[in-house]
C-alpha positions as YAML, in Angstrom:
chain: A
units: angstrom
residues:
- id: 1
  name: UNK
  ca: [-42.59, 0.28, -6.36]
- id: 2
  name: UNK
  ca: [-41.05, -2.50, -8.25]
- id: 3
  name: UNK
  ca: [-39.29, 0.13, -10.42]
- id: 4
  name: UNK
  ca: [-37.79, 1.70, -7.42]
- id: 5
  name: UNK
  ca: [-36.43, -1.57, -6.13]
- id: 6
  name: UNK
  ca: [-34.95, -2.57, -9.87]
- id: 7
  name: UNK
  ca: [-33.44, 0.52, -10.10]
- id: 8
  name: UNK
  ca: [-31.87, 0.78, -6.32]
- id: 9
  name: UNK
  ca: [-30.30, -3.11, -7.23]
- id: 10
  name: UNK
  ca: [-28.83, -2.11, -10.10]
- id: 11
  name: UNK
  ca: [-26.77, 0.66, -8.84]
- id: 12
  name: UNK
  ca: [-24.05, -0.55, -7.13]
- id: 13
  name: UNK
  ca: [-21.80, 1.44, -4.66]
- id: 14
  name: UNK
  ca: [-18.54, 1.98, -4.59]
- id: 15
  name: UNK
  ca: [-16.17, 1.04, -1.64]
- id: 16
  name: UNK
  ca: [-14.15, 3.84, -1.89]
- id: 17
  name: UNK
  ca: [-13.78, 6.81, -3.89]
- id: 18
  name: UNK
  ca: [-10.00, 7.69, -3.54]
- id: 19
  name: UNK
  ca: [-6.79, 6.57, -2.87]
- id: 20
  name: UNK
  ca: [-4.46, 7.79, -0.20]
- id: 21
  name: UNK
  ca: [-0.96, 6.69, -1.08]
- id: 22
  name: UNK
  ca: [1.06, 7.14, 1.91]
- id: 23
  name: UNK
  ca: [5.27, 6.63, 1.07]
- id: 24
  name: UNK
  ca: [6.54, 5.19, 4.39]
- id: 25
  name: UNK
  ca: [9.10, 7.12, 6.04]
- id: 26
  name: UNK
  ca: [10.85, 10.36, 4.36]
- id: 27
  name: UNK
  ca: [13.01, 13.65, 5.08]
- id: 28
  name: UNK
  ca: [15.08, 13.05, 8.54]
- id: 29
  name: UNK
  ca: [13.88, 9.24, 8.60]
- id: 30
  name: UNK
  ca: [15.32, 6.89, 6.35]
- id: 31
  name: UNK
  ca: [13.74, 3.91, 7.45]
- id: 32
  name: UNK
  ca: [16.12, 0.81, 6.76]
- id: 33
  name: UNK
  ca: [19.07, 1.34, 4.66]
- id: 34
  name: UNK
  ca: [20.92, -1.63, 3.28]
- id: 35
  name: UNK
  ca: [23.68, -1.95, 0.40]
- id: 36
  name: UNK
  ca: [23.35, 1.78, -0.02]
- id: 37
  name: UNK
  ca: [19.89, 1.82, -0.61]
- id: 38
  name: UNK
  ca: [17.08, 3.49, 1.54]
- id: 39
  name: UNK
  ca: [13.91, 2.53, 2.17]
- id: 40
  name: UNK
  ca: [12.22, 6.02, 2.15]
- id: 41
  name: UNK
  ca: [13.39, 6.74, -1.59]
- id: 42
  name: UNK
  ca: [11.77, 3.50, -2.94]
- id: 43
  name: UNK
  ca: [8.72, 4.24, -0.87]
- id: 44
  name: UNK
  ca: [8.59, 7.63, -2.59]
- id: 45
  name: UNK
  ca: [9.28, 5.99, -6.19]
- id: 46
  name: UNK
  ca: [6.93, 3.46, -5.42]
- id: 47
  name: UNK
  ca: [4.04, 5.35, -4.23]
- id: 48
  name: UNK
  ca: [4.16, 7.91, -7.51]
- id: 49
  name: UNK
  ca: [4.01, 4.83, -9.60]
- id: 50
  name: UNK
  ca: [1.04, 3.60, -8.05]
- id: 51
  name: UNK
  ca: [-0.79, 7.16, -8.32]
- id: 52
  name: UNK
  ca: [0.23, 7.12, -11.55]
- id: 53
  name: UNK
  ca: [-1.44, 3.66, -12.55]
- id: 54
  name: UNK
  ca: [-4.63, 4.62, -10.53]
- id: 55
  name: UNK
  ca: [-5.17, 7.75, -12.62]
- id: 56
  name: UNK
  ca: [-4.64, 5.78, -15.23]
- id: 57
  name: UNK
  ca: [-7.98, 3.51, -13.86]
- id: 58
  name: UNK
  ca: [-9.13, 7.28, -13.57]
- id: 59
  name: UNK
  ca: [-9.38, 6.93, -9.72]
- id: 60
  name: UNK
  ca: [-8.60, 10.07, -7.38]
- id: 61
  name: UNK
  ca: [-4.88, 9.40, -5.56]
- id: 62
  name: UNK
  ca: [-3.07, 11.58, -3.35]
- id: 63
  name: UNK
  ca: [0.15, 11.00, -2.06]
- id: 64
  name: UNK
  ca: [0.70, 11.79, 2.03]
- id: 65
  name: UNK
  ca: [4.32, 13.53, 0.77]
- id: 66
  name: UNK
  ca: [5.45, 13.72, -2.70]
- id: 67
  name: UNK
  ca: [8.92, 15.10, -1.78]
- id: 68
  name: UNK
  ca: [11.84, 13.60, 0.72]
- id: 69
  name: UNK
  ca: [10.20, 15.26, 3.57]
- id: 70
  name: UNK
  ca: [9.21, 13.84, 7.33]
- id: 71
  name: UNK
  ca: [5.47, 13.77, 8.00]
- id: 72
  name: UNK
  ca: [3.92, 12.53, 11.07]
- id: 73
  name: UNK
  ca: [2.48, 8.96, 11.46]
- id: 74
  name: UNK
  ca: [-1.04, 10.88, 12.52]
- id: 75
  name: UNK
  ca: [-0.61, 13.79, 9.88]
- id: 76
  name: UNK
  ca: [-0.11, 10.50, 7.35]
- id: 77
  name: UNK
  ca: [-3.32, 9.09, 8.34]
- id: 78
  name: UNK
  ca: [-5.14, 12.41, 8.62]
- id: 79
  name: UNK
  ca: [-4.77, 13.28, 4.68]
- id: 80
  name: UNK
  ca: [-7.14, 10.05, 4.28]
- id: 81
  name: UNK
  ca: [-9.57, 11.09, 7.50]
- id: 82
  name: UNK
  ca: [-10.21, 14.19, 5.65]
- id: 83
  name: UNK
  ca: [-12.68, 12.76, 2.47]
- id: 84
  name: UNK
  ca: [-14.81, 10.29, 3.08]
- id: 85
  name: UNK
  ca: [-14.65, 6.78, 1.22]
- id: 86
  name: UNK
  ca: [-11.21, 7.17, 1.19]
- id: 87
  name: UNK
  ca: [-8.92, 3.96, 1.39]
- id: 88
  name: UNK
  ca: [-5.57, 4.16, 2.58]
- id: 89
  name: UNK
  ca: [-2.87, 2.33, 1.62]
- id: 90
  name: UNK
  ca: [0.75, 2.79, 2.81]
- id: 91
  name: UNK
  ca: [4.26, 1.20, 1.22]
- id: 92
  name: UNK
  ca: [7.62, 0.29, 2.69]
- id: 93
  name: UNK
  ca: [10.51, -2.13, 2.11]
- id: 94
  name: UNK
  ca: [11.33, -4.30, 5.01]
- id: 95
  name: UNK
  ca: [14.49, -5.11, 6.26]
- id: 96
  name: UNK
  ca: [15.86, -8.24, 9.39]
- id: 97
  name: UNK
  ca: [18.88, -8.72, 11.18]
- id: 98
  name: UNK
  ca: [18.83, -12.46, 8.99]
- id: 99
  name: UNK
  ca: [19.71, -11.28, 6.17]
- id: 100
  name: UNK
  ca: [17.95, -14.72, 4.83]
- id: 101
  name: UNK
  ca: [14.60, -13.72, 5.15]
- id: 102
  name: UNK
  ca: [12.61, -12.12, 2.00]
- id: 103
  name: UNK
  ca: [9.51, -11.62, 0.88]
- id: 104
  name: UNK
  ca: [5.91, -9.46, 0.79]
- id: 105
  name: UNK
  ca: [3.95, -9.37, 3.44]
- id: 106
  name: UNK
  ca: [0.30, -7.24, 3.91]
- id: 107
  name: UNK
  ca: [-1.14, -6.05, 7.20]
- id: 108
  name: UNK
  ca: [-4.22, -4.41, 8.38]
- id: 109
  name: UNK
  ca: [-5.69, -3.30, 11.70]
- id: 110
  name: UNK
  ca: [-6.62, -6.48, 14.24]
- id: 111
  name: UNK
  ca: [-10.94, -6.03, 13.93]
- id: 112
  name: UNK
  ca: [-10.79, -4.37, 10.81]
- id: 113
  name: UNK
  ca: [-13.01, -7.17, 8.52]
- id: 114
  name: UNK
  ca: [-12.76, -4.45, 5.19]
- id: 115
  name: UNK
  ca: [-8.97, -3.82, 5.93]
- id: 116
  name: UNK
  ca: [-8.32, -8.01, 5.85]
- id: 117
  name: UNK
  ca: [-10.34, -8.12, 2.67]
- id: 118
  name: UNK
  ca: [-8.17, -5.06, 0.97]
- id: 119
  name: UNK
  ca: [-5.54, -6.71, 2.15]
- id: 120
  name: UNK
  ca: [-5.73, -10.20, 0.83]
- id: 121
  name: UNK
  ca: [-6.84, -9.17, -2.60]
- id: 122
  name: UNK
  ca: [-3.48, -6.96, -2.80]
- id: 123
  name: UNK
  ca: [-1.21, -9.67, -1.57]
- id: 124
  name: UNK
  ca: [-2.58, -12.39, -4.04]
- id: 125
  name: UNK
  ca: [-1.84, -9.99, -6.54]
- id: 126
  name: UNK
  ca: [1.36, -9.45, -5.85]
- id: 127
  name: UNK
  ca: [1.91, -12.89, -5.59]
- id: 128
  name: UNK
  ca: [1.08, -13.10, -9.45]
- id: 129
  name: UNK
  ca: [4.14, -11.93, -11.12]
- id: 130
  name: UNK
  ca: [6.39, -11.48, -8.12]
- id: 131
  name: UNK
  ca: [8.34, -14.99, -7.46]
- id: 132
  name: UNK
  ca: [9.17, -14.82, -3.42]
- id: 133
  name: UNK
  ca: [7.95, -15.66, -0.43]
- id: 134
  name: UNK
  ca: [4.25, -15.04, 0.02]
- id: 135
  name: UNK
  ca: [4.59, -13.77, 3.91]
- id: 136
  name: UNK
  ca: [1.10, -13.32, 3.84]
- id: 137
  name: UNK
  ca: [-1.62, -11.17, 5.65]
- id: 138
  name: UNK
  ca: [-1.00, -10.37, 8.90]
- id: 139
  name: UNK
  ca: [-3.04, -7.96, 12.16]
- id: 140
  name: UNK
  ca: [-0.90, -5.40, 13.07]
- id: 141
  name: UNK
  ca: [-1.07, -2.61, 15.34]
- id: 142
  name: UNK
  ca: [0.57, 0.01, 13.28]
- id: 143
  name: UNK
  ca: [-0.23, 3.86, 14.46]
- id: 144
  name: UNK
  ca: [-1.15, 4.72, 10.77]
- id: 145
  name: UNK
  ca: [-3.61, 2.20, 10.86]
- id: 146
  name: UNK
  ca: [-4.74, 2.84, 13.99]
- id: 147
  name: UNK
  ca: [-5.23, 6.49, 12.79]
- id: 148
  name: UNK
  ca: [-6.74, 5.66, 9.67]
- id: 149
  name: UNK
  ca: [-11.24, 6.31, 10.07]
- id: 150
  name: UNK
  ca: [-11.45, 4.12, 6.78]
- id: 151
  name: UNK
  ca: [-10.26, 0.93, 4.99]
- id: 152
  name: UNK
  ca: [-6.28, 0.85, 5.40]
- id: 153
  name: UNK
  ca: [-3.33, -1.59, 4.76]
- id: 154
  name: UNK
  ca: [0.48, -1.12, 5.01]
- id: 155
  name: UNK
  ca: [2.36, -3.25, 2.51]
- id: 156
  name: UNK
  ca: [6.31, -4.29, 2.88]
- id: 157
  name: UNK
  ca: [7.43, -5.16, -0.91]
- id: 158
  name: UNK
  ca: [10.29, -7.12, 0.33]
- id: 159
  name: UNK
  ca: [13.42, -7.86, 2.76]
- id: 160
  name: UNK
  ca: [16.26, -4.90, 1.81]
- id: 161
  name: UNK
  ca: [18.42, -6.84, 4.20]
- id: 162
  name: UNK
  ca: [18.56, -9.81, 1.72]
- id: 163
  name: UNK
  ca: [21.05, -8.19, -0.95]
- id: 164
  name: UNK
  ca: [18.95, -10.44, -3.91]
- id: 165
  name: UNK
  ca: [15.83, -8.95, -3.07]
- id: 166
  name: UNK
  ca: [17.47, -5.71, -2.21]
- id: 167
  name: UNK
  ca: [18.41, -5.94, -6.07]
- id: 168
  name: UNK
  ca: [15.51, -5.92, -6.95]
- id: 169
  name: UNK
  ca: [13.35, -3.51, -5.00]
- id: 170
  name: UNK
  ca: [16.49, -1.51, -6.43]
- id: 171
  name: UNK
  ca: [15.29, -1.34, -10.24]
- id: 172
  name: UNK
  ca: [12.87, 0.54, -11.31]
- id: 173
  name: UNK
  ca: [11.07, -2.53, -13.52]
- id: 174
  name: UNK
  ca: [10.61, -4.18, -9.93]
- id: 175
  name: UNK
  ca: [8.88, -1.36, -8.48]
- id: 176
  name: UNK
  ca: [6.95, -0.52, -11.34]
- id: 177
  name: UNK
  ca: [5.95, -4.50, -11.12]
- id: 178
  name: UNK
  ca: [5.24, -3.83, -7.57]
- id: 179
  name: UNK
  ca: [2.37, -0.94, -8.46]
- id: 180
  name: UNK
  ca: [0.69, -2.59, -11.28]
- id: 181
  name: UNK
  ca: [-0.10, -5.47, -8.91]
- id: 182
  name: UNK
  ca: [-1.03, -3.47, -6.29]
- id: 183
  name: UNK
  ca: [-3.26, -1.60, -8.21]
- id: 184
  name: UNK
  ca: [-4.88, -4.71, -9.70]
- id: 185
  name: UNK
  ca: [-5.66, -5.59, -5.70]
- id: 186
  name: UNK
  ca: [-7.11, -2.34, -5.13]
- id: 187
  name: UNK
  ca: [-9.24, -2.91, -8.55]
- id: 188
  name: UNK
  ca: [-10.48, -6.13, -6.86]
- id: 189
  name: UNK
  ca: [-11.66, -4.79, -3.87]
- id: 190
  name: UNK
  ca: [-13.53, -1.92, -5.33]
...
């Protein structure tokens, strides 16, 4: 009996077993454009690099679209719904009519304990190497949250509005900044 009991404390379960990336916006939606830049073609940039990084970890990730196509905020959440252990974690830039305001912000679904936890460990990485405005982790209630059965965040890497930070999310070196440390939050919740 004893055995038994070592051997059950010693395996240790995973939280999740893939990754749903889901690029925010795509095909007829555009999501914010600022300074000639639009916020669906970083997502899409964005969310490859990230899959790319995980299968570097050698953890499953799927991407909700991998072209500039429009999926539906349920269909988005659905591609997640369909495995189980699957966390889901979905990108976009942000953009304000105060053009002042930058910075990262995290958010997960009001209730959802897991979904604050995911989401704190992501935006203290991303506070790490990125130097702006930690806007912190917020309750939101997003309809691809909502949708999501499992563990899910939505991140906004930054204001496109502000034309420094718009800059930035711009070049590639930011975004590819952007999925390491998003990647090393995912690692930490896991």
């Amino acid at each position: 009996m004893l055995l038994l009991w070592a051997l059950a404390g010693s395996v240790q379960a995973q939280k999740f077993e893939r990754v749903v990336i889901d690029p925010g916006h795509g095909g007829k939606d555009n999501g914010s454009k600022w300074y000639g830049v639009a916020e669906k073609t970083l997502t899409l940039d964005l969310a490859k690099r990230i899959q790319k990084v995980l299968e570097g970890k050698g953890i499953d990730a799927k991407l909700t679209r991998s072209t500039d196509i429009y999926v539906e905020l349920v269909d988005r959440a659905a591609v997640a719904n369909k495995t189980p252990n699957t966390l889901f974690l979905s990108v976009h830039f942000n953009a304000h009519r105060d053009r002042s305001i930058k910075g990262i912000e995290t958010f997960y679904y009001p209730g959802s304990t897991e979904g604050r936890v995911l989401a704190t460990y992501v935006q203290s990485e991303l506070g790490n190497r990125i130097k702006t405005r930690n806007r912190g982790v917020k309750p939101a209630r997003l309809k691809v949250l909502r949708e999501t059965k499992g563990v899910a965040v939505l991140v906004e890497c930054g204001f496109i509005s502000n034309r420094w930070e718009c800059q930035r999310c711009a070049s590639s070196w930011f975004r590819q900044v952007l999925a390491e440390e998003i990647v090393e939050g995912i690692l930490r919740y896991r």
